[in-house]
DOTOR-494861 format. One record per residue: residue number from 1; x negated, y, z of N, C-alpha, C in turn. Coordinates in nm, 2 decimals. Each point is the difference from the previous one (the first is absolute). Example, Ala and Ser with C-alpha at 12.3 -4.5 7.8 and 13.67 -1.06 7.14 Angstrom:
REM DOTOR-494861
+-----+--------+--------+--------+--------+--------+--------+--------+--------+--------+
!   k !   n.c1 !   n.c2 !   n.c3 !  ca.c1 !  ca.c2 !  ca.c3 !   c.c1 !   c.c2 !   c.c3 !
+-----+--------+--------+--------+--------+--------+--------+--------+--------+--------+
!   1 !  -1.32 !  -0.57 !   0.78 !   0.09 !   0.12 !   0.00 !  -0.09 !   0.12 !   0.00 !
!   2 !   0.04 !   0.11 !  -0.07 !  -0.09 !   0.11 !   0.00 !   0.08 !   0.11 !   0.08 !
+-----+--------+--------+--------+--------+--------+--------+--------+--------+--------+
This chain:
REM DOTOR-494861
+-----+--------+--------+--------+--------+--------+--------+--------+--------+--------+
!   k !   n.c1 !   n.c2 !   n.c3 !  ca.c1 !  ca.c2 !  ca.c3 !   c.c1 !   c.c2 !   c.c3 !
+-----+--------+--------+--------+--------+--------+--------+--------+--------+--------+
!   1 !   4.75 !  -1.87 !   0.93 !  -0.05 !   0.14 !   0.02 !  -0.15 !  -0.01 !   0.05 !
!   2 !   0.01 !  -0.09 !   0.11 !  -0.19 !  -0.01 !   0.01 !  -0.09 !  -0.10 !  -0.11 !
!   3 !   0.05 !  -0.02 !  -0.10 !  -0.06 !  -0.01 !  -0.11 !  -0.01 !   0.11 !  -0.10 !
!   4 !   0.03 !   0.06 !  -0.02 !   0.02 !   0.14 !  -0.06 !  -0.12 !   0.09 !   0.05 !
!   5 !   0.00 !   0.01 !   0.17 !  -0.11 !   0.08 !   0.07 !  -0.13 !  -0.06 !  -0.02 !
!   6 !   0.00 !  -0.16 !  -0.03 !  -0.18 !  -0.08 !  -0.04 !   0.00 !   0.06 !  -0.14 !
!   7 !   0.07 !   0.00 !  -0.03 !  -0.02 !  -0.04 !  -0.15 !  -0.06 !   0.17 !  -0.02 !
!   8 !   0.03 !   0.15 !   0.04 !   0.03 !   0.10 !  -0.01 !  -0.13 !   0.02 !   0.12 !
!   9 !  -0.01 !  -0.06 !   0.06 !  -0.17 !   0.00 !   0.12 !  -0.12 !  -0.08 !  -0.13 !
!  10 !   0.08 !  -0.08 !  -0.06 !  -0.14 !  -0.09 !  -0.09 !  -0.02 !   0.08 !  -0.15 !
!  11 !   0.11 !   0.04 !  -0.05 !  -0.05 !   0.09 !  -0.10 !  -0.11 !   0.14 !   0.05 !
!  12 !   0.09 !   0.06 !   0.09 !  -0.13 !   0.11 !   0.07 !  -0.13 !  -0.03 !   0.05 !
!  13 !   0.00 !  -0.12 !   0.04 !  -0.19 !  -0.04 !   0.03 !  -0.04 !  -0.04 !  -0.14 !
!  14 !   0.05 !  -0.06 !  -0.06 !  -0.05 !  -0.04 !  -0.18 !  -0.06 !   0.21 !  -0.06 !
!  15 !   0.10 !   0.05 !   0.02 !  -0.03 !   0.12 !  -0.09 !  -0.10 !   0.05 !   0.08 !
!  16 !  -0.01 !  -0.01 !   0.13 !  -0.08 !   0.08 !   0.09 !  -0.13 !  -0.11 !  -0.05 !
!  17 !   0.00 !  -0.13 !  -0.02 !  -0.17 !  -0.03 !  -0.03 !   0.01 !   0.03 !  -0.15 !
!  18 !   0.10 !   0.02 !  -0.07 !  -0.05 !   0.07 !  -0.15 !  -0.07 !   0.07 !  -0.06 !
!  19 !   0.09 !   0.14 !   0.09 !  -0.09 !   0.13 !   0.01 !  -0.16 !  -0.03 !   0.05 !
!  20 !  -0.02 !  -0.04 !   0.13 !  -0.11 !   0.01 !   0.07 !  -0.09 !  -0.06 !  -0.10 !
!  21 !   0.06 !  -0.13 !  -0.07 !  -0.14 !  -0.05 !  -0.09 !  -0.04 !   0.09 !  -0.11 !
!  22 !   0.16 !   0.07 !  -0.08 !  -0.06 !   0.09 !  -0.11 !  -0.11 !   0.15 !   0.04 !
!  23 !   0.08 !   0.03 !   0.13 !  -0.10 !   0.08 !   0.06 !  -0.17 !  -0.02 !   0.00 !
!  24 !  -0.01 !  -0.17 !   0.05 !  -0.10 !  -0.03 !   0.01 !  -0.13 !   0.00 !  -0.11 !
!  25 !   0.12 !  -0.04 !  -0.14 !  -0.08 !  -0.01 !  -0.14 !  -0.03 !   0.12 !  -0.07 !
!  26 !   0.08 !   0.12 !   0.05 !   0.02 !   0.07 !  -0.05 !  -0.16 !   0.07 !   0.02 !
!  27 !  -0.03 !  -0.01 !   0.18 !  -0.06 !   0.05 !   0.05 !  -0.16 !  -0.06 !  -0.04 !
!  28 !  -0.03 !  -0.15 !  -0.05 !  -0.06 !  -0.06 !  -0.05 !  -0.07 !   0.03 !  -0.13 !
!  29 !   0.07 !   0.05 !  -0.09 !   0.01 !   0.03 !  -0.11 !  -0.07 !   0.14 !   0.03 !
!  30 !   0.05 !   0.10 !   0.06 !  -0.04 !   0.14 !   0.02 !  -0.16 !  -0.03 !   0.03 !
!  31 !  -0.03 !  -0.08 !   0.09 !  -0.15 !  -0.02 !   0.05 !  -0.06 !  -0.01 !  -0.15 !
!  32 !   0.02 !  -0.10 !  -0.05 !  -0.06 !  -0.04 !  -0.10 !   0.01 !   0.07 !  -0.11 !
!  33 !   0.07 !   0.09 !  -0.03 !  -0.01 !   0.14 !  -0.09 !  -0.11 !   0.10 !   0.08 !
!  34 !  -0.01 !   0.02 !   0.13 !  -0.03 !   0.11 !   0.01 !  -0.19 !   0.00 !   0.00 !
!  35 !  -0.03 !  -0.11 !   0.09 !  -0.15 !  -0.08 !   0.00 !  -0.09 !   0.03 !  -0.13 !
!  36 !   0.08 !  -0.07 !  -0.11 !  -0.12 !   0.05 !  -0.08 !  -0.03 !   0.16 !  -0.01 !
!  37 !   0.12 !   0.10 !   0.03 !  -0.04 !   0.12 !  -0.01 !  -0.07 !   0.06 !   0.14 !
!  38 !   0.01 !  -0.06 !   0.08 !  -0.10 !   0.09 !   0.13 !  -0.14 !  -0.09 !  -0.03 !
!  39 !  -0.01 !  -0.08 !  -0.12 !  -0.15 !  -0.05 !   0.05 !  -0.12 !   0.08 !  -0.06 !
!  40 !   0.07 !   0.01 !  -0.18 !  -0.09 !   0.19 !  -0.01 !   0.00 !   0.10 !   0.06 !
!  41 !   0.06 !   0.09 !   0.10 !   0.00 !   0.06 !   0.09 !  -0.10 !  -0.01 !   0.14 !
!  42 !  -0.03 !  -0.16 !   0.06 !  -0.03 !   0.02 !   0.07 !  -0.16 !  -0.03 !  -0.03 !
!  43 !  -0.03 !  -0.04 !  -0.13 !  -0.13 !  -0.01 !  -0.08 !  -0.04 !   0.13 !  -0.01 !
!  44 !   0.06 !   0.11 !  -0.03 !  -0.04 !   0.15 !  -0.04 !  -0.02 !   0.05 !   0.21 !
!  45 !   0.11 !  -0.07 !   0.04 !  -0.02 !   0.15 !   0.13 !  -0.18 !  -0.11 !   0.05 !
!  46 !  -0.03 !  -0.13 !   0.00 !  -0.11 !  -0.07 !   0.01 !  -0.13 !   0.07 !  -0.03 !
!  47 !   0.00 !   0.01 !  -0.16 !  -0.10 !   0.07 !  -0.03 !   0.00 !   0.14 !   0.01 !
!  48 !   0.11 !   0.08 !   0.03 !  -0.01 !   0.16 !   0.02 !  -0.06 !   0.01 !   0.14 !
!  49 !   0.04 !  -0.13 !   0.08 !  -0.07 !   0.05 !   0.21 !  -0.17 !  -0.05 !  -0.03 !
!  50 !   0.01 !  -0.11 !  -0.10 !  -0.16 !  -0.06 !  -0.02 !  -0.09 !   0.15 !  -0.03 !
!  51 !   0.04 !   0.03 !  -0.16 !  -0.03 !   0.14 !  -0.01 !  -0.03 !   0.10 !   0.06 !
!  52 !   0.07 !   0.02 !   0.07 !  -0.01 !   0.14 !   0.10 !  -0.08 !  -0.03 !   0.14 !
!  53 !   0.00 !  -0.11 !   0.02 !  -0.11 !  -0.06 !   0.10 !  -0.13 !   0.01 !  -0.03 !
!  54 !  -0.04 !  -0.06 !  -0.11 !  -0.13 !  -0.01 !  -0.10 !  -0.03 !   0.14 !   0.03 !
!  55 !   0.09 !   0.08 !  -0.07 !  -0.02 !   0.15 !  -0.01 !  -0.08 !   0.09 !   0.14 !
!  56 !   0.10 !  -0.07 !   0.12 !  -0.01 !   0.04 !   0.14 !  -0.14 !  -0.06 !   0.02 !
!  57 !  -0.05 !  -0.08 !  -0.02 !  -0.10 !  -0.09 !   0.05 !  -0.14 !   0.06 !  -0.10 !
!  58 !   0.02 !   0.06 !  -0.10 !  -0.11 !   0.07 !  -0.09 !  -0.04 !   0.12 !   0.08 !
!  59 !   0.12 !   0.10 !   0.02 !  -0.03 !   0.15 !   0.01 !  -0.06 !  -0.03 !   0.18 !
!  60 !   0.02 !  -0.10 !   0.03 !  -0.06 !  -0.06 !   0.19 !  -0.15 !   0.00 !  -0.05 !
!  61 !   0.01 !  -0.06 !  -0.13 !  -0.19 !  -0.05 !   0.03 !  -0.09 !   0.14 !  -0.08 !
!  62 !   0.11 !   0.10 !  -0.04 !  -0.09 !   0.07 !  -0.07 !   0.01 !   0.10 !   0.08 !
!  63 !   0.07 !   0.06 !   0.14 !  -0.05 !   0.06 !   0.08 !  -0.07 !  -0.06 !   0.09 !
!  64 !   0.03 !  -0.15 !   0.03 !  -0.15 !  -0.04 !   0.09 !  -0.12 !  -0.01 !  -0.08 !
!  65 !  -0.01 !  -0.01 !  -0.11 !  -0.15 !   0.02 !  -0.07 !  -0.03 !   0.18 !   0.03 !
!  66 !   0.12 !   0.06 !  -0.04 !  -0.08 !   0.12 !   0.03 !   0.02 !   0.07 !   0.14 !
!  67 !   0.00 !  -0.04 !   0.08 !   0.02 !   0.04 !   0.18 !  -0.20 !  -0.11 !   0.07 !
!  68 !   0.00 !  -0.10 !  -0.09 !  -0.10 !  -0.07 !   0.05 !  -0.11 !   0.05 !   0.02 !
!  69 !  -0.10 !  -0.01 !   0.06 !  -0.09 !   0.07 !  -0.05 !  -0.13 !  -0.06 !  -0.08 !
!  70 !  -0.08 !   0.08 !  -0.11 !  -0.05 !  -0.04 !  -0.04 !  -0.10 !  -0.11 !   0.03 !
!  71 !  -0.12 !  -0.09 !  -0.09 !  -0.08 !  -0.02 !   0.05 !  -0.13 !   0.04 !  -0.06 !
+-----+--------+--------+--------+--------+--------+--------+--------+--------+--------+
């Protein structure tokens, strides 16, 4: 009978690292699907803050050209 309870304690840590590894691969695999798709994403949101900075940084020097005073 306490063979029965190892044997029934050693099957359940076996399934219990089963799961945990397929979990792990599963989770592995997910990264590696998902990467190539946030890396166009985060190239567009890059150049849309670059953009709109540029932008911010134009309409700065074209009211300090016109606030300046002449010479």
């Amino acid at each position: 009978m306490a063979n029965e309870t190892n044997n029934d304690f050693s099957v359940s840590i076996t399934n219990i690292v089963d799961t945990l590894t397929k979990l792990g691969q599963q989770q592995a695999e997910m990264l590696n699907k998902t990467i190539p798709m946030i890396e166009p994403l985060v190239k567009t949101c890059t150049e849309l803050i670059s953009n709109v900075l540029g932008s911010a940084n134009q309409a700065l020097q074209n009211i300090s050209s016109s606030v300046a005073p002449k010479k």
